[in-house]
C-alpha positions as CSV (number, residue, x, y, z in Angstrom):
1,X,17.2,-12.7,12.2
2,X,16.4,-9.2,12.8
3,X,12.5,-7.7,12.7
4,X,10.9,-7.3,9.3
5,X,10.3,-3.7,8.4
6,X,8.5,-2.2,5.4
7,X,10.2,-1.1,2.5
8,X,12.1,-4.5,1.4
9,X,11.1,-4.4,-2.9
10,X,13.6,-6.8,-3.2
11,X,11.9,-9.4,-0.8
12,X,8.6,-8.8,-2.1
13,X,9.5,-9.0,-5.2
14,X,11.2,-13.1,-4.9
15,X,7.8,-13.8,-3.5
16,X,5.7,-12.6,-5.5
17,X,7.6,-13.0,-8.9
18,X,7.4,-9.0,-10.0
19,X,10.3,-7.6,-10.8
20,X,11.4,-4.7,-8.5
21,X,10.8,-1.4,-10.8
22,X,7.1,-2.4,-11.5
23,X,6.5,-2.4,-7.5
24,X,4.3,0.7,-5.6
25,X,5.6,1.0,-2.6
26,X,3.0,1.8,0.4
27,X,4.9,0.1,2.9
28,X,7.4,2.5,4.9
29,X,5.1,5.8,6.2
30,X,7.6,8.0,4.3
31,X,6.9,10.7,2.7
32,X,6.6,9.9,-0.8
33,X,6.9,13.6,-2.1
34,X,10.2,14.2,-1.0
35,X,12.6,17.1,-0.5
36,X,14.5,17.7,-4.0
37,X,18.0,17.2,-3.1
38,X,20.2,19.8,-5.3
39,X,21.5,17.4,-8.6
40,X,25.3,19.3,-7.8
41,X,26.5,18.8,-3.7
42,X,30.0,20.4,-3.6
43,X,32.9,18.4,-4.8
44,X,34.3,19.0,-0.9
45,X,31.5,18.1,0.8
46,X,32.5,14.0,-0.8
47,X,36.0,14.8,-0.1
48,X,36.5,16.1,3.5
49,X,35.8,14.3,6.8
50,X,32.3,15.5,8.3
51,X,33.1,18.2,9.9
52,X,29.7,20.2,9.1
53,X,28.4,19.2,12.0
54,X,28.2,22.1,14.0
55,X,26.1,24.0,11.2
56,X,23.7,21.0,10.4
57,X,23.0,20.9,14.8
58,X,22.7,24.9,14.2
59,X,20.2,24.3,11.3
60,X,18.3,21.5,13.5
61,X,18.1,23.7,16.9
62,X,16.4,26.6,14.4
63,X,13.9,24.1,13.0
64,X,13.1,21.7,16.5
65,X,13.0,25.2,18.5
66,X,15.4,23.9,21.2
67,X,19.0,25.0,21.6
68,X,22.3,24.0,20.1
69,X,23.4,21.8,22.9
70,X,20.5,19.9,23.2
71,X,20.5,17.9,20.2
72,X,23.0,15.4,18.3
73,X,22.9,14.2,14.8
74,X,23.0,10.4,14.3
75,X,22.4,7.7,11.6
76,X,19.4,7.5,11.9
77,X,16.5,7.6,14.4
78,X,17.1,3.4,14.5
79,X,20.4,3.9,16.4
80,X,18.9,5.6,18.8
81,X,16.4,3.0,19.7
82,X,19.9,0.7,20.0
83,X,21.6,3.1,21.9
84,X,18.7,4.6,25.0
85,X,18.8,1.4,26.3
86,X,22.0,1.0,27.4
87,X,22.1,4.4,28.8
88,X,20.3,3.1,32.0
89,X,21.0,0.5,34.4
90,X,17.7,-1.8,34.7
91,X,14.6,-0.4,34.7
92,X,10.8,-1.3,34.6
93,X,9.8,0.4,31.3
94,X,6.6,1.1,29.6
95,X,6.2,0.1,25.7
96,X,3.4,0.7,23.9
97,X,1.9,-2.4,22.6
98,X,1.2,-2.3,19.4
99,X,4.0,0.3,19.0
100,X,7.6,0.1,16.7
101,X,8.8,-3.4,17.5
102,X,12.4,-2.2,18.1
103,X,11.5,-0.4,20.8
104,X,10.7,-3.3,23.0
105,X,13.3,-5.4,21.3
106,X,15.8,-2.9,21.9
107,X,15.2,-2.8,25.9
108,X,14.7,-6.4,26.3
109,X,18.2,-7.5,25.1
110,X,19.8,-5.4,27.7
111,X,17.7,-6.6,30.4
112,X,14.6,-3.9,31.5
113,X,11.2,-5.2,32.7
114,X,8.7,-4.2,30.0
115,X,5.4,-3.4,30.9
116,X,3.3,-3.2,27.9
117,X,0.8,-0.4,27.8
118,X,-2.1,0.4,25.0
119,X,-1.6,3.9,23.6
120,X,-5.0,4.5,23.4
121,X,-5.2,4.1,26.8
122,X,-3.3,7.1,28.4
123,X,-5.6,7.3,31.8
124,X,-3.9,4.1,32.8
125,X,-0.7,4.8,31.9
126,X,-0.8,7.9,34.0
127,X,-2.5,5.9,36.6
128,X,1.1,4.0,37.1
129,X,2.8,6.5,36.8
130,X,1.5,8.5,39.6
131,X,1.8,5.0,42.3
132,X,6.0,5.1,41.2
133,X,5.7,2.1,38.9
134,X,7.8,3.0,36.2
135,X,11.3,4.5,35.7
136,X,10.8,4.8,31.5
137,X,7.9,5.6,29.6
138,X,8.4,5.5,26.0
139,X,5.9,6.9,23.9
140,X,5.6,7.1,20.2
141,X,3.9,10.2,19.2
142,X,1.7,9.7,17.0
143,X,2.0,6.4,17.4
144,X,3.0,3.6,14.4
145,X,0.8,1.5,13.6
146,X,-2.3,3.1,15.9
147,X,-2.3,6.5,14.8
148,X,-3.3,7.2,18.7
149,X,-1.6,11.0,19.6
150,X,-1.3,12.0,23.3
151,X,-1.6,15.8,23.8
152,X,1.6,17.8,24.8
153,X,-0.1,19.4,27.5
154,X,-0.5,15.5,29.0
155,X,3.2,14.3,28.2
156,X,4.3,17.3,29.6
157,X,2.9,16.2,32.8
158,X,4.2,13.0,32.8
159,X,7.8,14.4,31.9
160,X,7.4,16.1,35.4
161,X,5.8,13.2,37.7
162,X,8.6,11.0,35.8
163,X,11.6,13.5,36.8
164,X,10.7,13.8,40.5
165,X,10.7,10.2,40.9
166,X,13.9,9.8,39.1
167,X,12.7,8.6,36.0
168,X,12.9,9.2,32.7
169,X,10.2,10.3,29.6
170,X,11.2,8.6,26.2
171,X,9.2,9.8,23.0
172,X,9.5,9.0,19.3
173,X,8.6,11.6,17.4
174,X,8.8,10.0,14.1
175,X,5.7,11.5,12.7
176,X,5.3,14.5,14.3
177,X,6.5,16.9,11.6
178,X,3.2,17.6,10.0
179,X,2.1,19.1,13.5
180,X,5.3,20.6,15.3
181,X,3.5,22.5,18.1
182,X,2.6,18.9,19.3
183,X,6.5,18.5,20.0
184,X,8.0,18.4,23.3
185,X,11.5,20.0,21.8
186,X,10.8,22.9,23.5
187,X,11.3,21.1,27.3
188,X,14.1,18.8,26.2
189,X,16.6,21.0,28.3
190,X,14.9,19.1,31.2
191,X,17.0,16.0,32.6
192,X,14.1,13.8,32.8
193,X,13.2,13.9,28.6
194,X,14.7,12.3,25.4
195,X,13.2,12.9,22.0
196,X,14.0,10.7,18.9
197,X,13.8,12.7,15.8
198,X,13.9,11.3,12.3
199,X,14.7,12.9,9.1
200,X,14.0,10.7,6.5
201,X,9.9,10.5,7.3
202,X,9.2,13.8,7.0
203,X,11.9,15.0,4.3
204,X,10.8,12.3,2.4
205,X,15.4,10.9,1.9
206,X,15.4,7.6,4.7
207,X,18.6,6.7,2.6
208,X,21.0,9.4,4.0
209,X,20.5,7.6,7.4
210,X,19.8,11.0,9.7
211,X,18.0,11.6,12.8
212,X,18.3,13.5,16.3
213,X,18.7,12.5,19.6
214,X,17.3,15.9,21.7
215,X,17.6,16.4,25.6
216,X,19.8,17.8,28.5
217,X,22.8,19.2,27.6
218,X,24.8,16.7,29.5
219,X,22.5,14.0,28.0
220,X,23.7,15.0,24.8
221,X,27.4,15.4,25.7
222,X,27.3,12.0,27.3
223,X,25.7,10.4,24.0
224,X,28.1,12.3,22.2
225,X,31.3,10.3,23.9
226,X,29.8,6.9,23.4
227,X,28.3,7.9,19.7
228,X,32.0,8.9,18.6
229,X,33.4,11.2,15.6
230,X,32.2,11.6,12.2
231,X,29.0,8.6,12.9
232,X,26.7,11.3,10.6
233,X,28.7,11.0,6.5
234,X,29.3,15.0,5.0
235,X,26.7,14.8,2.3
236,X,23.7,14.0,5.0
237,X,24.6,16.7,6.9
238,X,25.3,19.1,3.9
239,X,21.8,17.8,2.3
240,X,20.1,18.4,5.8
241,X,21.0,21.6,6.2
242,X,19.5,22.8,3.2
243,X,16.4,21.1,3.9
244,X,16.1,22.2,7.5
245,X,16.2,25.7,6.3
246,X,13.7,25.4,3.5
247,X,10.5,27.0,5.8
248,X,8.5,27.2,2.5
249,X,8.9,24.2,1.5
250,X,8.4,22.5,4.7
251,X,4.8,24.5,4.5
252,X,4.0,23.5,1.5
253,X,4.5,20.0,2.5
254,X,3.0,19.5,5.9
255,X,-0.1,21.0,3.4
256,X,0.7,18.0,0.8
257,X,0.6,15.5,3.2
258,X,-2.4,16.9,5.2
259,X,-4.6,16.7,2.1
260,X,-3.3,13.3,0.7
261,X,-3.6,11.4,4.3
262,X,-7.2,12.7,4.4
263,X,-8.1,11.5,0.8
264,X,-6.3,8.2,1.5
265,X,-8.8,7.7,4.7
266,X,-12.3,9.1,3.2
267,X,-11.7,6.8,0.0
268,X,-11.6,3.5,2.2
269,X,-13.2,4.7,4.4
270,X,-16.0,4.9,2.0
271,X,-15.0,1.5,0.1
272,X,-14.8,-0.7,3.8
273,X,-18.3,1.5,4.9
274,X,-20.2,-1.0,7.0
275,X,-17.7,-3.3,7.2
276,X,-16.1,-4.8,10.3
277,X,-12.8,-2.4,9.8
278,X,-11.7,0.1,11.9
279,X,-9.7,2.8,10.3
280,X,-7.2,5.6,11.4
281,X,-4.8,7.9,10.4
282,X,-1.7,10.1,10.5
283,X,-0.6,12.7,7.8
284,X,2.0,9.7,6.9
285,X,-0.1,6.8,6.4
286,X,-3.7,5.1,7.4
287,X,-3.9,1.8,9.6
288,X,-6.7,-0.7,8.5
289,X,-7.6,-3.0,11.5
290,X,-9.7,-5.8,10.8
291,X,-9.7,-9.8,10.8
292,X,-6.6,-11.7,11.0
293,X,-7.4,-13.9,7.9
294,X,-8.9,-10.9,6.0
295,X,-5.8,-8.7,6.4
296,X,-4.0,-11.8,4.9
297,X,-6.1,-12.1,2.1
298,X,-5.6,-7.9,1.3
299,X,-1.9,-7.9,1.9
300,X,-1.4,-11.0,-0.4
301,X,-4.1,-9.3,-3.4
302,X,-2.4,-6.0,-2.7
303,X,1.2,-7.8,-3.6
304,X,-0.3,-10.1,-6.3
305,X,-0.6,-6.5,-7.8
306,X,2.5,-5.3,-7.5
307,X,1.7,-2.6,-4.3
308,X,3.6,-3.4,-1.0
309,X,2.0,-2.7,2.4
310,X,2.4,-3.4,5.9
311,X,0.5,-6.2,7.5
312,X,1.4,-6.1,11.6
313,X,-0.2,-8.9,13.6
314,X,-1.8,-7.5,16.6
315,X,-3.8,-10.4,18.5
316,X,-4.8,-13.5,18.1
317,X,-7.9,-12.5,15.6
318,X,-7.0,-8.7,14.2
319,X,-4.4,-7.6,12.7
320,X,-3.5,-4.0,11.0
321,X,-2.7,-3.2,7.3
322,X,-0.4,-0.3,7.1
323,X,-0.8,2.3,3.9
324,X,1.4,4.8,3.1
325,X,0.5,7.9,1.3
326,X,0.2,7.4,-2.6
327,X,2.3,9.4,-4.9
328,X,0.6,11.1,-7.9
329,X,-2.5,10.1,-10.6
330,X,-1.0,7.0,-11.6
331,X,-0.1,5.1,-8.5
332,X,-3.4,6.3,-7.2
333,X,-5.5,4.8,-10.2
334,X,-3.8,1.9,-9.8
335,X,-4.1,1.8,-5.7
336,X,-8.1,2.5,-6.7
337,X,-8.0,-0.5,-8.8
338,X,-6.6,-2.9,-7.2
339,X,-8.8,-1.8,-4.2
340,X,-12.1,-2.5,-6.2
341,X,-10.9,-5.8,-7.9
342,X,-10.6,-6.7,-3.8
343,X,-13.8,-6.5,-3.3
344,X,-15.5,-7.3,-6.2
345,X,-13.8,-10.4,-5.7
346,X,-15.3,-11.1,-2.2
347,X,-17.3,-13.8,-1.2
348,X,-20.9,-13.2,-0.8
349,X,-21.0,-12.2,2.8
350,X,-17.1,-11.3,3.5
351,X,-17.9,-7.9,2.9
């Protein structure tokens, strides 16, 4: 059995007995206002083999800021966690911990020491890398669930102690959309960095399956031969390049999501004031760390109303509840109230 991920309606809803269209779903970190794919795609586009390739990578190299050659389209960001780890023989390879559990799943089955690291501890992290420690550090920028961001001007040093030891810098720019200057695309011509690249967070479509792999151009053309043709279906790469080169809406959006993440974490963080939870944010969600049983006992009222979140275990005693941004009025007045019935329903003292 592979690792649960957010987003499964149809699970939620045989456990808790709603039927799947009366779910809200605050589990995933996408972007719930997404990019309106045009009602007509080209009759051709269904019926050809995918050969649109070449203008979706031209489309993506204009929007990462890197150059054609350094990037390759793939289904989906998830295949490239499969894929990186087989590219290497084995290694002794830092994972953030708590970080995207197919990371570390990914690199254990073929083998590599992991060597957990907290992302919110960077200083030792660099520590290790400076005595030779490490041959991969992957990083998850901002990181899921944390929210902990590690400045470009620090990665970038890493990516050069890492590539005169021989090693390699691995980051997971899922989230990074919403603050592109933060992106290390513009260095991925370097042999000693690989970015991962989704599509579906920040464009809001995780159906079409799309995401990048970016680095050296014989990185690329290696992944390339093992990836094989036509992996990327036509209408993903007709659908991505139009939303690739829509700047304004991509504007107004990084705006959208700016404003809605913030309003997400001053409401609880108002509601939980004085409380023993610890709160942060990106612009794609908010992470709620508190008590192992108390996280329980939200994630189980939360889906007793019909609104799925993440819960992810993180020791022994805490955990961390995972919202997504909430789309619109509605779902927000019902988010609101489901919050409030929470904690009106409280014992004396929980609070």
């Amino acid at each position: 059995m592979g690792l649960a991920h957010g987003g499964n309606i149809t699970a939620a809803s045989r456990h808790f007995g709603i039927p799947e269209p009366q779910w809200l779903d605050l589990s995933t970190g996408i972007n719930p206002f997404a990019y309106p794919v045009p009602q007509s795609i080209p009759a051709q586009v269904w019926q050809r083999l995918p050969y649109r390739e070449e203008q979706t990578i031209s489309a993506a190299a204009d929007y990462f800021g890197c150059r054609t050659e350094q990037l390759l389209p793939i289904p989906g960001s998830q295949f490239a966690v499969s894929l990186l780890p087989t590219l290497f023989p084995g290694s002794r390879v830092a994972i953030p911990e708590p970080g995207y559990r197919e990371h570390a799943a990914a690199w254990q089955r073929e083998g590599h020491r992991l060597h957990p690291y907290h992302p919110g501890q960077a200083d030792r992290l660099e520590l290790q890398i400076k005595q030779g420690k490490l041959d991969r550090v992957l990083v998850i920028n901002p990181n899921n669930p944390s929210c902990d961001l590690i400045s470009k001007d620090q990665l970038s040093y890493w990516r050069r102690l890492l590539e005169y030891q021989g090693g390699t810098l691995i980051i997971d720019e899922a989230f990074i959309d919403t603050d592109p200057q933060q992106s290390l695309a513009d260095e991925c011509g370097t042999p000693g960095l690989i970015l991962l690249r989704s599509f579906g967070k920040f464009f809001g479509l995780a159906g079409l399956r799309l995401g990048f792999i970016l680095g050296s151009g014989d990185r690329i053309n290696a992944i390339r031969q093992l990836r094989g043709p036509w992996t990327v279906n036509g209408p993903a790469l007709w659908v991505a390049e139009q939303a690739l080169g829509d700047r304004r809406w991509q504007e107004q959006t990084r705006s959208k999501l700016k404003q809605s993440a913030e309003q997400l974490f001053r409401y609880l963080e108002q509601r939980f004031a004085g409380q023993p939870v610890r709160l942060s944010r990106t612009d794609f969600f908010v992470s709620m760390v508190l008590a192992a049983d108390r996280a329980q006992a939200l994630y189980h009222h939360f889906g007793s109303h019909g609104i799925l979140v993440r819960q992810l275990p993180l020791d022994r005693h805490n955990a961390a509840i995972r919202i997504g941004l909430v789309p619109g009025q509605q779902a927000w007045n019902r988010f609101t109230q489901a919050i409030e019935l929470f904690q009106s329903a409280a014992p004396q003292g929980a609070e």
